[in-house]
Wavefront OBJ file of the C-alpha trace (Angstrom):
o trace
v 4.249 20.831 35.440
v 1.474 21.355 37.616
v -0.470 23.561 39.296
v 1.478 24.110 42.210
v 4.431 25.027 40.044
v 2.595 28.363 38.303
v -0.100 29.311 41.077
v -0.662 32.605 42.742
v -0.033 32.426 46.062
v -0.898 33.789 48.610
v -4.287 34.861 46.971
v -6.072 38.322 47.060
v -8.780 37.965 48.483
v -12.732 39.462 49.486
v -15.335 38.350 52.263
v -18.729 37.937 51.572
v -19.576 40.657 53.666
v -17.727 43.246 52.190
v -19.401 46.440 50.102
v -19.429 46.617 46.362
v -17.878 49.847 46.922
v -14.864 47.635 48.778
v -14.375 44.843 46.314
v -14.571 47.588 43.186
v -11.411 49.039 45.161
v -9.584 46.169 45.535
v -10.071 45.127 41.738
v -8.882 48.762 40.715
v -6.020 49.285 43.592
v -4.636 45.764 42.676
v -5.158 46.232 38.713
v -7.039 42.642 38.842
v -10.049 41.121 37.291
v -11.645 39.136 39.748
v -11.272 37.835 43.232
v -11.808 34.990 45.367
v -14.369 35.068 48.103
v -13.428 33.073 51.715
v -15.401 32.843 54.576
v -13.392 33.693 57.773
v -12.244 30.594 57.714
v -10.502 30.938 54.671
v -12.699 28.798 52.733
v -13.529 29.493 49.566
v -17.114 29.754 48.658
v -17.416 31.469 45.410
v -15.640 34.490 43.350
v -16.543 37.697 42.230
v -14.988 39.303 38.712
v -15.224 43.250 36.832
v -18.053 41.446 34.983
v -20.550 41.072 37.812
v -20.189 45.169 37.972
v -20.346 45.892 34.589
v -24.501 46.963 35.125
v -24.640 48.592 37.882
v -27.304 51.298 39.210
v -24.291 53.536 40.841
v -22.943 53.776 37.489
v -25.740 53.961 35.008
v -25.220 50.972 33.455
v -28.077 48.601 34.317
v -29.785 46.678 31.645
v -32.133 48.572 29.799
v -34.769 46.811 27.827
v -37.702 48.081 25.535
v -41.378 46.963 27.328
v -41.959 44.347 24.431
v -38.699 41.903 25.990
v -39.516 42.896 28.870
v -42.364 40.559 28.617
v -40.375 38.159 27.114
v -37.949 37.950 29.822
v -38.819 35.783 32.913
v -39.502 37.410 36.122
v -36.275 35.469 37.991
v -34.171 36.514 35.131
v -35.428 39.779 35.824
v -35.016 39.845 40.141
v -31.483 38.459 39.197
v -30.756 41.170 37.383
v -31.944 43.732 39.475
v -29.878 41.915 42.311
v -26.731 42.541 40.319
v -27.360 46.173 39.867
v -28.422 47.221 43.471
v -26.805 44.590 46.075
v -24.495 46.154 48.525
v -22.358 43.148 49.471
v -20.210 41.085 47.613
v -22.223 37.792 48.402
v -24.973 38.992 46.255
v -23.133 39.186 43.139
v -20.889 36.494 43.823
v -20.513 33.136 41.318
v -21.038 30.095 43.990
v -20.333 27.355 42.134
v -16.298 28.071 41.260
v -14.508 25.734 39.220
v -11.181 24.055 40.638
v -8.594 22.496 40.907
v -5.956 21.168 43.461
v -2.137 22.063 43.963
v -1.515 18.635 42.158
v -3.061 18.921 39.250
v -1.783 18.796 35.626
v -1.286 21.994 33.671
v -3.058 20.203 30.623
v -5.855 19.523 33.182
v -5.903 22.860 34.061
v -6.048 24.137 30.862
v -8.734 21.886 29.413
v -10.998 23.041 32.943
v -10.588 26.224 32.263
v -11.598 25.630 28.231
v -14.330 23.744 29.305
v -15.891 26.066 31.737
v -14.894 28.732 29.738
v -13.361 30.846 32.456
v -10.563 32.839 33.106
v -9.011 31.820 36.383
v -9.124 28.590 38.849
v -8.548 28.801 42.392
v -6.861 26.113 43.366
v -8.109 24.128 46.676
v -6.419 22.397 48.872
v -8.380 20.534 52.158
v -11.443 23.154 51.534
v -8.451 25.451 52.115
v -7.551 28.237 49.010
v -4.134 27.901 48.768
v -3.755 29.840 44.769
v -5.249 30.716 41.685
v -4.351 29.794 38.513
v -5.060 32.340 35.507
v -4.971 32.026 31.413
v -1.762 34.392 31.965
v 0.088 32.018 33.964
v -0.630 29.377 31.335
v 1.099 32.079 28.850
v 3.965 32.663 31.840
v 4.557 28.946 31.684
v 5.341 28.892 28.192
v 7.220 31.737 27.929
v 9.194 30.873 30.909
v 10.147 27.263 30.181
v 13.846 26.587 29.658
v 15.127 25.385 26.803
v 15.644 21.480 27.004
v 19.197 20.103 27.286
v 20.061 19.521 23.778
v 21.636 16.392 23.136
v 23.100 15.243 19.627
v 21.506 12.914 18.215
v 22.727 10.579 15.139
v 20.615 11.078 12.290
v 19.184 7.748 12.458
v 18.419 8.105 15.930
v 15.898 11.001 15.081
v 14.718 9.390 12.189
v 13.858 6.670 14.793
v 12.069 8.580 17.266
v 10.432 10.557 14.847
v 8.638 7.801 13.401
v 8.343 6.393 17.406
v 6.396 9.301 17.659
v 4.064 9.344 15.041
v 2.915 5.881 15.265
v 1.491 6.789 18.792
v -0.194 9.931 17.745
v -4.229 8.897 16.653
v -4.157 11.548 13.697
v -0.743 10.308 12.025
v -0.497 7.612 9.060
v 3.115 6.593 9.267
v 2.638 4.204 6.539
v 2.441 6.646 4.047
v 5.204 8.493 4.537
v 9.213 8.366 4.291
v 11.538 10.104 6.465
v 15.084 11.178 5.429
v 17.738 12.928 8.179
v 21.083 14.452 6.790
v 23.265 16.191 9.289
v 20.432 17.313 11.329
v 17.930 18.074 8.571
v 14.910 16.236 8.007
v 12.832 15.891 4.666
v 9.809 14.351 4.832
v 8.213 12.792 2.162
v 4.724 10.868 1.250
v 1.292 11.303 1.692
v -1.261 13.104 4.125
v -5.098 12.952 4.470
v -5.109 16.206 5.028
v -2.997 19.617 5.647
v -3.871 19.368 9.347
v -2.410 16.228 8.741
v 1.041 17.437 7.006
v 1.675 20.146 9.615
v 1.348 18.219 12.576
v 3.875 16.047 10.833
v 5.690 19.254 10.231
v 5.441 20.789 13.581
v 6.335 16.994 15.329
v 9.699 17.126 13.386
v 10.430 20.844 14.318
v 10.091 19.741 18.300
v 12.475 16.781 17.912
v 15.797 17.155 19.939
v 18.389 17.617 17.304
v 16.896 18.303 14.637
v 17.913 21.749 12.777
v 15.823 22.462 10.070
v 12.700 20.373 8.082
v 11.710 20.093 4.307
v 8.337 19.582 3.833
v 7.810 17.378 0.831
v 4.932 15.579 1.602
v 2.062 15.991 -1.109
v -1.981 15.342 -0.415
v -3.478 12.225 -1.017
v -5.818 12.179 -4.270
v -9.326 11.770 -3.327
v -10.180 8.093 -4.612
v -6.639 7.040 -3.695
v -6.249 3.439 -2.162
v -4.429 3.204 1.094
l 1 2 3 4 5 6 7 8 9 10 11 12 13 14 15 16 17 18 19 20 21 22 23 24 25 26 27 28 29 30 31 32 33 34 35 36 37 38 39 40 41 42 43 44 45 46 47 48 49 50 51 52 53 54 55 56 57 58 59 60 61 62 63 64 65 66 67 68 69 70 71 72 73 74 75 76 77 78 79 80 81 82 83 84 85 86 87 88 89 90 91 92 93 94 95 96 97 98 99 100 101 102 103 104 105 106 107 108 109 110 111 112 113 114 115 116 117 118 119 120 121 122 123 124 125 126 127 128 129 130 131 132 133 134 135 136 137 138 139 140 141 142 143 144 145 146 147 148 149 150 151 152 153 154 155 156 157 158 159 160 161 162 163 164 165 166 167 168 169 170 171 172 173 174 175 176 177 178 179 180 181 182 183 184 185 186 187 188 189 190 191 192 193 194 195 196 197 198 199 200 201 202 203 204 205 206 207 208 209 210 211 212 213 214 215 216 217 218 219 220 221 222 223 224 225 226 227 228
């Protein structure tokens, strides 16, 4: 899947012009978190979320600190902070540097940028155009969404096969330490791991093979000193 397929669209969104007082409606009449901000062009050129109103002079809530950090704290550190709690348009408090991605893109992209950044949502870009946003929730909305696959029976050799197939390619895996036995469906696994990260990924890869109907774990930890 890929962005396109789990997007937002069209997008809620706020121009830079508008009034704190404005966007804090639209977060609160919409019951969202944050917001994209687009010229009148529709270009997007940053986004605004319930965290850059959390201290706010209206409220009460701007950052208090004794006198002694207050000479700790730099002087720009401080102006930006006064900027959050008393600007009166949303380009003020704005993020300008957003994060994205394109309609294209790969949900495992999408999900390692938003990891990475450590952020919530990505708007997702298309010719300097916002054309969606992609949020943590849609992720979730993916999962939860996605149809079971077409289940095709499978001899029991034929998932022992692919099983093995498998773990060959996978980086963490040591295949040659470990036997594989399918009955009617049901796999036991036996040998040794590394490690119990090890023996559940093993686990877990036989669990998500078509066919398969249950899995014995018999698979013991190798003894430290133990030659390969």
């Amino acid at each position: 899947m890929k962005a396109r397929d789990v997007m937002v669209s069209p997008v809620i969104t706020v121009k830079p012009y508008a009034s704190i007082k404005e966007l804090a409606k639209i977060l609160l009449d919409r019951r969202i978190s944050a917001v994209p901000v687009v010229d009148d062009k529709g270009k997007l050129v940053g986004i605004v979320s319930e965290g850059d109103l959390m201290h706010r002079s209206e409220a009460g809530t701007q950052r208090q600190r004794p006198w002694w950090l207050l000479l700790l704290t730099g002087e720009e550190t401080l102006a930006d902070e006064y900027i959050k709690a008393h600007a009166r348009k949303v380009a003020d408090v704005m993020t300008r540097n957003v994060v994205t991605a394109s309609p294209d893109t790969p949900l495992h992209e999408v999900a390692a940028l938003l990891e990475k950044n450590s952020v919530k949502r990505l708007p997702i870009v298309n010719n300097d155009q916002l054309v969606g946003i992609v949020s943590r929730a849609n992720l979730i909305q993916a999962v939860a969404s996605n149809p079971k696959e077409l289940q095709i029976p499978l001899s029991d050799a034929k998932i022992r096969e692919k099983l093995l197939a498998h773990l060959k390619e996978q980086h963490w895996a040591h295949p040659g330490s470990l036997n594989v036995m399918v009955n009617d469906g049901v796999v036991n696994l036996w040998g040794m791991t590394t490690s119990d990260a090890e023996r559940k990924a093993i686990r877990v890869a036989a669990e998500s093979m078509s066919g398969v109907r249950a899995v014995n774990d018999n698979m013991i930890m190798r003894p430290q000193g133990y030659g390969i």
